[in-house]
C-alpha positions in Angstrom: 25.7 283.8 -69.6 22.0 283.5 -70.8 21.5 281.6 -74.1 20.2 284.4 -76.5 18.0 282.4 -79.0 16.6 280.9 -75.4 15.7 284.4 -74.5 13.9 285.3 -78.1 11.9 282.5 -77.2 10.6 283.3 -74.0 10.1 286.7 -75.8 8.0 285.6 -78.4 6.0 283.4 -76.0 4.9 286.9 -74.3 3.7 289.1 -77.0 0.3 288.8 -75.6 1.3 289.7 -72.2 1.6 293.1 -70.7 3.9 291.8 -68.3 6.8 291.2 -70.5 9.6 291.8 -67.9 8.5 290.1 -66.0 8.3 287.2 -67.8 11.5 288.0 -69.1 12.6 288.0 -65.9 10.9 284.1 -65.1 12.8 282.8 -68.3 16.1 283.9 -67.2 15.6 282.2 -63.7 14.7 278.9 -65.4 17.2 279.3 -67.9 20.5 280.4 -65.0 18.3 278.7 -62.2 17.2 276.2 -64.0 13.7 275.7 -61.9 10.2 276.3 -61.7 7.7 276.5 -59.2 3.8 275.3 -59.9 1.5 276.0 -56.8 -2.0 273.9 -56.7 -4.5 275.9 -56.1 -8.3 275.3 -56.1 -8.6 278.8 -58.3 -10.5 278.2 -61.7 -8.1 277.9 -64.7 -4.9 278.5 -62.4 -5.0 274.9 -61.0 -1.1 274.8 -61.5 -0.1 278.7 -61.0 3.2 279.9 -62.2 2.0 283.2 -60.6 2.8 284.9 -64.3 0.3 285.1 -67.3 1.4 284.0 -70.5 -0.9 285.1 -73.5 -3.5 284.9 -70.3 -2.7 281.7 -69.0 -1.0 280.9 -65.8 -0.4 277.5 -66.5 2.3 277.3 -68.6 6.4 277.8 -68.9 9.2 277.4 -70.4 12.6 276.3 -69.6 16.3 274.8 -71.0 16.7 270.9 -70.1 17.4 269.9 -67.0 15.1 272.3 -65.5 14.0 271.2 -61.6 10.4 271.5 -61.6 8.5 272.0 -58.2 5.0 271.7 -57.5 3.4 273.0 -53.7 0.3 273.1 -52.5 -1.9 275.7 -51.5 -5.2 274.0 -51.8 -7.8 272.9 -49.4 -7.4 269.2 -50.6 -5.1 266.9 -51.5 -3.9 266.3 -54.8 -1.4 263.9 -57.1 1.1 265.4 -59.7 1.2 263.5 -63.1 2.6 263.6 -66.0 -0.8 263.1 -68.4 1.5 264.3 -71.7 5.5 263.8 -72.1 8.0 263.8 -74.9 7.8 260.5 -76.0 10.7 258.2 -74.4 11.2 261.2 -72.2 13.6 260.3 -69.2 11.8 260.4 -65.7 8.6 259.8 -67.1 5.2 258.8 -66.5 5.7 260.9 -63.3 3.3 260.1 -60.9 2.5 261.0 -57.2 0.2 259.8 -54.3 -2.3 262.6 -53.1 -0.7 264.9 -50.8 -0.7 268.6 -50.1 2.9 269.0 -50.0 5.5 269.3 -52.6 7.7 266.9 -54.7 9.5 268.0 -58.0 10.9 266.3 -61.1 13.8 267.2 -63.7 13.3 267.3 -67.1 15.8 266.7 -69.6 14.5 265.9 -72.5 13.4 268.7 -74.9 9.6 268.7 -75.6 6.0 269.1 -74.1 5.3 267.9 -70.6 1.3 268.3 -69.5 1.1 267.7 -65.7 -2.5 267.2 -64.1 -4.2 265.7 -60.8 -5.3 262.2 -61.4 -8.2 263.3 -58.8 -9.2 266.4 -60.3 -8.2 265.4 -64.3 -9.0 269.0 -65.8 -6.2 270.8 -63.5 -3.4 271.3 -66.0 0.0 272.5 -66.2 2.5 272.7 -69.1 6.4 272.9 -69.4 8.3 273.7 -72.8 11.7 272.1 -72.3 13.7 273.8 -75.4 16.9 273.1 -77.2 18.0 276.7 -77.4 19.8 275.9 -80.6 16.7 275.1 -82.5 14.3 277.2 -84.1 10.8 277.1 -82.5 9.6 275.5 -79.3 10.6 272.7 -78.9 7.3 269.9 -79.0 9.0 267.1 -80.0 8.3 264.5 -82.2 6.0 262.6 -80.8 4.1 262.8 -77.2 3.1 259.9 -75.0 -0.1 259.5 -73.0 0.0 258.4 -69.3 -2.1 255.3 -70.8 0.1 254.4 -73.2 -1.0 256.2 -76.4 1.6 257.5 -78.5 0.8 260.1 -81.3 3.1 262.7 -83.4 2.8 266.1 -82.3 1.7 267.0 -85.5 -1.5 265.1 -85.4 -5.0 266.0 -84.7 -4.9 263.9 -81.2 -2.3 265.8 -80.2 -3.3 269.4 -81.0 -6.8 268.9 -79.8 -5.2 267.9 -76.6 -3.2 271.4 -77.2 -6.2 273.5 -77.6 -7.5 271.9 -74.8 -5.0 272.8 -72.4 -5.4 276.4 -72.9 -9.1 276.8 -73.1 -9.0 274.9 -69.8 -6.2 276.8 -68.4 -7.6 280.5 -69.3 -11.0 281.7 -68.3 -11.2 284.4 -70.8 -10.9 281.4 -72.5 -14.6 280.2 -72.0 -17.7 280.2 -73.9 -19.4 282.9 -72.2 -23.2 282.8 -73.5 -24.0 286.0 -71.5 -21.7 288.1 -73.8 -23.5 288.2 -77.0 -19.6 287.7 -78.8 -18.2 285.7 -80.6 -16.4 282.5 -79.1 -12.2 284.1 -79.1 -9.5 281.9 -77.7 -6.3 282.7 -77.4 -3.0 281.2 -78.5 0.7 282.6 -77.5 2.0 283.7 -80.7 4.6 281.5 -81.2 6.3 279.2 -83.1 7.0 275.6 -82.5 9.0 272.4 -83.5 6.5 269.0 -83.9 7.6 266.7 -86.0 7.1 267.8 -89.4 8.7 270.9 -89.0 8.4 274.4 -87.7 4.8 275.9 -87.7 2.8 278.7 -86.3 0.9 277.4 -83.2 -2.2 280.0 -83.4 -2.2 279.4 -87.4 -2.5 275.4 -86.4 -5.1 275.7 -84.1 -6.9 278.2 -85.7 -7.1 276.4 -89.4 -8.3 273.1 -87.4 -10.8 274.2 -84.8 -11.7 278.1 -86.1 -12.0 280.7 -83.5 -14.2 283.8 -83.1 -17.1 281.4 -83.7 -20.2 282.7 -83.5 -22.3 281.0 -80.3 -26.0 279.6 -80.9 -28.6 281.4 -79.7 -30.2 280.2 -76.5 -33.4 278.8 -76.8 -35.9 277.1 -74.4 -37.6 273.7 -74.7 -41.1 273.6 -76.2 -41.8 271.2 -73.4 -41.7 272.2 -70.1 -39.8 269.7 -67.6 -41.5 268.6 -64.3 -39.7 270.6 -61.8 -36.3 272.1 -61.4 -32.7 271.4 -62.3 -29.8 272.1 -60.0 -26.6 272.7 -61.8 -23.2 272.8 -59.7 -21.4 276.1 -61.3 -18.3 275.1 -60.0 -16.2 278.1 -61.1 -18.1 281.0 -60.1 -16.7 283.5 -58.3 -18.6 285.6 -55.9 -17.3 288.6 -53.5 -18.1 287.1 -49.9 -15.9 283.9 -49.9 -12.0 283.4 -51.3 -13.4 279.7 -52.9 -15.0 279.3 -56.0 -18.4 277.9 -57.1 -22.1 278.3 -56.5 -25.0 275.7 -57.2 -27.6 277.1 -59.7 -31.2 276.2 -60.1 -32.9 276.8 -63.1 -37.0 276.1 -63.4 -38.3 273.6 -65.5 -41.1 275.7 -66.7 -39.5 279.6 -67.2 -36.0 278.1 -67.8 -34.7 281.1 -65.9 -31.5 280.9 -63.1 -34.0 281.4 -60.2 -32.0 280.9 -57.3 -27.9 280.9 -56.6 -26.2 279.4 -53.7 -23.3 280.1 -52.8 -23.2 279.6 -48.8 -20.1 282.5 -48.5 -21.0 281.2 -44.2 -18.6 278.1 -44.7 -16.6 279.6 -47.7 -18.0 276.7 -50.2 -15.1 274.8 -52.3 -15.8 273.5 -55.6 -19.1 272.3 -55.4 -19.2 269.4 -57.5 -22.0 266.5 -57.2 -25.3 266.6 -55.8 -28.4 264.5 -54.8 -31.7 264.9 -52.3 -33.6 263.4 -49.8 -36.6 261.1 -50.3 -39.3 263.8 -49.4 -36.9 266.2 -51.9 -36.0 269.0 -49.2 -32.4 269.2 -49.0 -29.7 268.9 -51.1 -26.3 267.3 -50.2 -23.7 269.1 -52.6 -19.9 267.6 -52.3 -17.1 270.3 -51.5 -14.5 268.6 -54.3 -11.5 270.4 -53.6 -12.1 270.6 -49.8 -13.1 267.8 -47.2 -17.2 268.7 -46.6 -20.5 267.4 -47.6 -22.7 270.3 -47.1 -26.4 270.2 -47.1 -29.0 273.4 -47.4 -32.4 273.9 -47.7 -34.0 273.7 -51.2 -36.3 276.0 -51.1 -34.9 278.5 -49.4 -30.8 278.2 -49.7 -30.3 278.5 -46.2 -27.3 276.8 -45.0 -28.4 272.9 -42.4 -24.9 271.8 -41.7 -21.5 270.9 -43.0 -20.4 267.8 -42.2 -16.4 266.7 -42.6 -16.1 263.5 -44.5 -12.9 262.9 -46.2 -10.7 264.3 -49.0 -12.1 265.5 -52.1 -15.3 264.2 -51.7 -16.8 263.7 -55.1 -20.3 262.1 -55.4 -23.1 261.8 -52.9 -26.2 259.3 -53.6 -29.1 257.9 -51.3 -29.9 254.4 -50.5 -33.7 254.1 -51.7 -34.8 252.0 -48.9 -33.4 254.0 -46.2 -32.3 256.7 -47.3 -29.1 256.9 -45.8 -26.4 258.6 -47.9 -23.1 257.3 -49.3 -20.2 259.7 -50.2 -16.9 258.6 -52.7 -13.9 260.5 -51.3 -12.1 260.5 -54.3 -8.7 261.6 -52.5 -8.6 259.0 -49.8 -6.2 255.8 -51.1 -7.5 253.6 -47.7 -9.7 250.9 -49.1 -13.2 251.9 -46.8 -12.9 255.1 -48.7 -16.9 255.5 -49.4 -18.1 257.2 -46.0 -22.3 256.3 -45.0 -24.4 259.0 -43.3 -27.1 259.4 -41.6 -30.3 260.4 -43.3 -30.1 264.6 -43.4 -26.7 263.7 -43.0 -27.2 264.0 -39.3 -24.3 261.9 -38.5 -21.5 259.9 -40.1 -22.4 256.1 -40.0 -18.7 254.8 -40.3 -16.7 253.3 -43.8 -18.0 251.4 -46.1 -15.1 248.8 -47.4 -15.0 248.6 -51.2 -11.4 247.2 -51.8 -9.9 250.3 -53.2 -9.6 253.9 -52.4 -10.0 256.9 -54.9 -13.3 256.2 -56.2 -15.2 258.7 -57.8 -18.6 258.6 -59.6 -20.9 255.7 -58.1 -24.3 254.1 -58.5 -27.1 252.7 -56.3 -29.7 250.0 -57.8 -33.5 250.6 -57.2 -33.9 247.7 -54.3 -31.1 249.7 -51.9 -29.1 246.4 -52.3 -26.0 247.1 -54.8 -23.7 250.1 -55.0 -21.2 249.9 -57.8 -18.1 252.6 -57.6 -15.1 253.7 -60.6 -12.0 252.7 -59.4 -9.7 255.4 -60.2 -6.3 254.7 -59.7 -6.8 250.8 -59.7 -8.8 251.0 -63.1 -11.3 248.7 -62.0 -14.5 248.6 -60.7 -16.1 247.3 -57.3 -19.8 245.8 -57.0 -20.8 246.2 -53.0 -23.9 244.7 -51.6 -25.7 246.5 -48.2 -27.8 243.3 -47.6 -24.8 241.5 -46.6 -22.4 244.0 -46.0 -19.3 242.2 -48.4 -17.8 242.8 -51.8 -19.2 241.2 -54.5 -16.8 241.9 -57.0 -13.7 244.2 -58.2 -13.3 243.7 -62.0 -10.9 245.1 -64.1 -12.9 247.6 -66.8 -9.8 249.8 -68.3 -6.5 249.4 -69.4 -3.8 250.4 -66.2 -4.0 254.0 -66.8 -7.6 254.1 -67.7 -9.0 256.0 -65.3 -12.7 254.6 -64.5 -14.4 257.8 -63.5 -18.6 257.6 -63.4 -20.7 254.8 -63.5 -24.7 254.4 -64.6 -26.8 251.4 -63.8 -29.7 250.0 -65.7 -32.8 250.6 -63.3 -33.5 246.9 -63.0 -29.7 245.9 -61.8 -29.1 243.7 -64.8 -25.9 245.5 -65.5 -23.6 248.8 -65.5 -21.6 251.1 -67.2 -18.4 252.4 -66.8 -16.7 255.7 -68.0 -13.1 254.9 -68.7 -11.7 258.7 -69.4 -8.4 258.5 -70.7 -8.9 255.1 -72.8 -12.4 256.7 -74.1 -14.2 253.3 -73.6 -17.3 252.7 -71.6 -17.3 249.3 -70.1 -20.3 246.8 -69.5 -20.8 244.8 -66.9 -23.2 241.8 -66.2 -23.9 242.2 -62.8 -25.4 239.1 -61.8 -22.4 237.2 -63.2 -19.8 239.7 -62.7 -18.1 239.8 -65.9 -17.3 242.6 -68.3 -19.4 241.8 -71.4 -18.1 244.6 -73.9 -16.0 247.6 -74.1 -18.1 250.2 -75.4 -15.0 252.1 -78.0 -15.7 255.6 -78.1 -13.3 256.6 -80.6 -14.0 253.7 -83.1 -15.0 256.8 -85.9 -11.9 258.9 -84.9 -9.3 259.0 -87.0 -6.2 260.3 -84.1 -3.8 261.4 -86.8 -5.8 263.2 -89.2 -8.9 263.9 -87.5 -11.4 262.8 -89.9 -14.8 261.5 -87.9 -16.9 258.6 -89.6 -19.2 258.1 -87.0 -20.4 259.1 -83.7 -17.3 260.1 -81.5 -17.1 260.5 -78.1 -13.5 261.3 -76.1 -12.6 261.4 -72.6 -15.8 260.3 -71.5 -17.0 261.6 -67.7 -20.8 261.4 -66.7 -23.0 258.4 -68.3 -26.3 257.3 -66.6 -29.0 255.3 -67.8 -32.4 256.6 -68.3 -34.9 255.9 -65.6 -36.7 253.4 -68.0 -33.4 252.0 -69.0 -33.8 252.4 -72.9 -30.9 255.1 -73.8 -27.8 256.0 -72.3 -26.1 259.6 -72.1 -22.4 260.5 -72.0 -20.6 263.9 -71.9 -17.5 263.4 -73.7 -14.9 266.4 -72.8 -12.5 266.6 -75.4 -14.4 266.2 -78.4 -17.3 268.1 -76.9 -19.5 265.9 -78.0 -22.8 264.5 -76.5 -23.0 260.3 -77.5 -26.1 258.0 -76.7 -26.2 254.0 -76.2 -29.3 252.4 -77.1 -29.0 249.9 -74.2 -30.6 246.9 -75.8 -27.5 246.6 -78.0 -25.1 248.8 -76.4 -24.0 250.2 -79.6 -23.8 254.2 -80.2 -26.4 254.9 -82.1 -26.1 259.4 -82.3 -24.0 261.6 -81.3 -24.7 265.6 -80.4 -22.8 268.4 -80.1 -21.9 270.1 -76.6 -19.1 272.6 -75.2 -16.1 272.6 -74.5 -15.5 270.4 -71.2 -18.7 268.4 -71.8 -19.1 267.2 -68.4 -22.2 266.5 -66.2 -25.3 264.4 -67.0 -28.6 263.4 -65.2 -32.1 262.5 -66.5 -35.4 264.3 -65.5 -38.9 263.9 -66.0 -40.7 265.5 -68.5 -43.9 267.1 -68.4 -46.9 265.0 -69.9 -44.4 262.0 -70.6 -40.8 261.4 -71.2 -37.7 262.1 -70.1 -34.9 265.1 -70.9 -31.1 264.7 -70.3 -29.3 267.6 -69.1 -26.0 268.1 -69.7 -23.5 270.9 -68.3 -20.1 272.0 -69.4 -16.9 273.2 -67.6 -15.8 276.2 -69.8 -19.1 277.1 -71.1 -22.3 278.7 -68.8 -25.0 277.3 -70.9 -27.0 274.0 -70.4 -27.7 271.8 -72.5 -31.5 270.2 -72.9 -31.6 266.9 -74.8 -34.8 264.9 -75.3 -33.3 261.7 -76.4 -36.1 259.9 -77.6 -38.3 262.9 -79.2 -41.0 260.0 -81.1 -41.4 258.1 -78.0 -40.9 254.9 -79.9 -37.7 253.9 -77.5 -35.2 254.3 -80.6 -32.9 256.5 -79.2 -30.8 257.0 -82.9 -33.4 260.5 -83.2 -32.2 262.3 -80.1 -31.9 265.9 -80.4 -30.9 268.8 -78.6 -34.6 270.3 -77.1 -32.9 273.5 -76.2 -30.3 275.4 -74.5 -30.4 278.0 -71.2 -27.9 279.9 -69.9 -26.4 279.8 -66.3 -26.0 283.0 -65.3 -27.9 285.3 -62.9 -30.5 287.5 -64.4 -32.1 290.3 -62.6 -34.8 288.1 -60.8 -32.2 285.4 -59.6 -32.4 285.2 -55.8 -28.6 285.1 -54.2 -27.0 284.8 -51.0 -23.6 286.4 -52.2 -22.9 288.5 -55.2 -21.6 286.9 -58.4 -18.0 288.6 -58.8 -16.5 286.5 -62.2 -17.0 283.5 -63.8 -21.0 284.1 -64.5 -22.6 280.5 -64.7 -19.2 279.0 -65.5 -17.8 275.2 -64.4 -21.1 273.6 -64.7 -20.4 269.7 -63.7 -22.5 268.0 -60.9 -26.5 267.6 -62.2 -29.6 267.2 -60.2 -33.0 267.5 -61.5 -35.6 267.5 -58.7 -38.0 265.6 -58.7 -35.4 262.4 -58.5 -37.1 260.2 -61.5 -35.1 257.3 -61.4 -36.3 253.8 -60.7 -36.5 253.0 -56.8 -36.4 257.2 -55.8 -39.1 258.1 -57.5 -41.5 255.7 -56.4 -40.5 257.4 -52.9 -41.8 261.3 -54.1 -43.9 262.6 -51.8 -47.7 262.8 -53.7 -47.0 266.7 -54.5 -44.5 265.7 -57.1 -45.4 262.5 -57.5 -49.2 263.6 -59.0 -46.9 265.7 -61.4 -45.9 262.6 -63.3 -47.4 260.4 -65.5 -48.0 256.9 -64.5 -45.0 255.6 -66.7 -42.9 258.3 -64.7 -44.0 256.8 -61.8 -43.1 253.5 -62.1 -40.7 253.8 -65.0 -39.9 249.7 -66.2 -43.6 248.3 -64.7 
């Protein structure tokens, strides 16, 4: 027989759901049955898929201990199952799995909160309640441990943030949605739940701490108009000709208006995540991240070159400047040549470039086409490769074990580079002529992870962070505070910190018009961009950036499309590519129509 205080639980976790028998109905089976099934999908905000909406969100369940939980695959790429969040001392955990497309499952015994995610794809999330059906509330636990190592009780600020964060990620309706002229709602199961001080109202938490129904800025262009375009990969768009999501926006440097939308619905385009150009900026190579395809189209035109197969989850693409061949990071492949070199036009794959480690995600090039530098995911470390003689120069450790060293960003004369550490909120610093680490970069220094309280800039869960093409500043989009930090790179100290949506993400520089540069940066669960001018007096202080403005990423009625925009409007915005390229080493290569756009100090930005 069915525990009845169980059952009032999985009842109250439902009152927001219209299918309440349903889900009555998935509470007895994991409470008789004992099991639940998660399939990985590459569907925006049902990453982990129960198949049944709670308060909205597929993501989530609840079950008694000793619950069997199994996770398949229905997804295009491969993917690792890990336990990012666990009851504290919880047995079978960390839980942790190579990337596969199969199944595996674990058993939970321990009464608490258990946050799985793929240590390739870190924002796909899925939650599991174990409860003590003879307490009152859901049971959270006491305290909940970090893959890393960080341990926090479940009352604190770390670990609610990390809450909230779970089910604006998991939840689309969930999103900022800049387009809707509302308010910004998100929405928490009514419910109550045990942490460690007691039993408290989960929505009456979250609410108190973060507010909700907040009203959104109004979007607003630069004063300055940018040299060019900016190509923004909205990776969760949804449009009616293909079952995968995302599209690749441009927006014009000048209007500031979405003209042009690519979704290529020919191949069925999966995830696009990172892009970059060629030298004479014609095409763009665009990474399919939850698929096995580099795909390049024409750039003025959206019309479809080729796709070219290059490994599992390929996540970043760059050039080499002196011969423009391309270099791809497939961040799903563990073999050790895991970086794949192409052809220029990516007419042809080249062969494997051997860095020492697979999984790599975000890497650099220097300006001479000599050194690439590559995150180490898994390993947390960091490889330094030279083309010139074809060897390894280095693999340094730059994060704790658990780290998880995702983007890089290189000063443009190949003194040194930076490395994102995303679950230890660090960004490392490496000398790269003597190949040591010289500083950890601590993120969180002015975070208080128990009470909240912010003395300084603040940055958490780091992902992009390049340089700027004159090497004075540094930009990083830090996802869980939503927060927008910048490095004056003479002293590698943060020296401001802006504000940004939630699943800050993506980060490029561009050039700007009469002088100058402008940092874009995209979020995940938002469909605006952010414009920042990080050095608005031109005096190379970057501790006076500001944000310059803000456009939106959805389609207006001039935007020219090759499929028609079905959900998600502008949404998922990660990979960033302004065009012309205007770092140090590309952009001496622009062909004279965009080069005679720039400014001599644009054109040969550290002279």
């Amino acid at each position: 027989m069915l525990d009845t205080n169980f059952i009032k639980k999985v009842v109250n976790l439902t009152v927001y759901s219209s299918a309440v028998l349903t889900l009555l109905s998935v509470g007895a089976a994991s409470a008789g049955d004992n099991e639940i099934q998660f399939q990985l999908t590459d569907n925006p905000g049902r990453w982990f898929d129960t198949g049944t909406a709670v308060a909205g969100n597929r993501s989530i369940a609840i079950a008694s201990p000793g619950v069997r939980v199994k996770f398949s695959g229905n997804s295009n790429t491969v993917h690792t199952r890990s336990s990012l969040i666990y009851p504290t001392g919880a047995a079978n955990m960390p839980f942790n799995t190579e990337p596969r497309k199969g199944g595996d499952d674990v058993t939970l015994t321990t009464p608490g909160l258990y946050v799985f995610t793929c240590s390739i794809h870190p924002y796909m999330f899925g939650a599991v309640i174990v409860d003590d059906p003879k307490t009152s509330g859901l049971d959270l636990g006491s305290s909940i441990s970090l893959i890393n190592g960080i341990t926090v009780p479940t009352s604190s600020d770390l670990a609610t943030r990390l809450l909230r964060t779970f089910f604006i990620a998991t939840n689309p309706a969930n999103w900022q949605d800049y387009a809707s002229n509302k308010p910004w709602h998100v929405t928490y199961p009514d419910v109550d739940v045990r942490v460690d001080i007691g039993v408290v109202n989960l929505p009456d938490v979250l609410n108190a701490r973060y507010g909700n129904d907040i009203p959104l800025a109004a979007l607003e262009n630069p004063e300055t108009p940018a040299v060019g375009e900016v190509w923004v990969a909205t990776q969760f768009e949804t449009t009616t000709g293909k079952e995968k999501p995302g599209t690749v926006s441009a927006v014009d440097g000048t209007s500031w208006q979405v003209t042009r939308k690519v979704a290529l619905p020919s191949i069925d385009m999966n995830n696009p995540h990172n892009m970059w150009t060629d030298k004479d900026q014609n095409v763009i190579y665009v990474t399919q991240w939850f698929d096995s395809k580099l795909t390049v189209y024409d750039r003025q035109t959206g019309k479809l070159i080729r796709n070219v197969s290059v490994g599992e989850s390929p996540a970043h693409v760059m050039t080499l400047t002196d011969s423009d061949r391309l270099h791809v990071t497939n961040n799903g492949d563990t073999r050790p040549d895991s970086v794949m070199e192409l052809a220029p036009l990516a007419t042809g794959v080249l062969g494997r470039v051997d860095i020492g480690r697979g999984n790599a995600h975000a890497h650099w090039m220097s300006h001479d086409g000599k050194t690439m530098v590559t995150p180490n995911v898994f390993s947390g470390d960091s490889t330094q490769y030279n083309f010139h003689t074809d060897s390894i120069e280095a693999i340094l450790p730059v994060s704790s074990p658990f780290g998880h060293p995702l983007a890089t960003g290189m000063m443009p004369d190949a003194s040194k580079y930076y490395v994102a550490n995303l679950l230890d909120s660090t960004i490392a610093v490496v000398n790269m002529d003597t190949h040591q680490v010289t500083k950890h970069i601590n993120l969180i220094k002015n975070y208080n992870p128990i009470t909240g309280a912010i003395s300084g800039p603040v940055g958490a869960l780091p992902i992009q962070t390049p340089v700027s093409p004159d090497g004075k500043n540094m930009v990083t989009a830090n996802t869980l505070t939503g927060t927008i930090t910048i490095v004056n790179t003479s002293t590698d100290e943060v020296v401001a910190m802006l504000p940004c949506d939630p699943g800050c993400h993506g980060v490029q520089y561009g050039a700007k018009k009469g002088g100058g540069y402008f940092a874009y940066v995209s979020s995940k669960f938002s469909n605006r961009m952010l414009i920042v001018d990080p050095d608005p007096n031109g005096d190379g202080d970057p501790s006076d950036a500001k944000i310059a403005g803000q456009v939106g990423l959805f389609s207006t009625s001039t935007t020219q499309q090759d499929d028609t925009i079905k959900g998600n409007p502008g949404m998922g915005g990660q990979g960033i590519l302004p065009i012309p390229l205007a770092y140090n080493g590309w952009v001496q290569n622009l062909p004279a129509a965009w080069s005679n756009q720039l400014t001599p100090a644009q054109r040969d930005p550290i002279k």
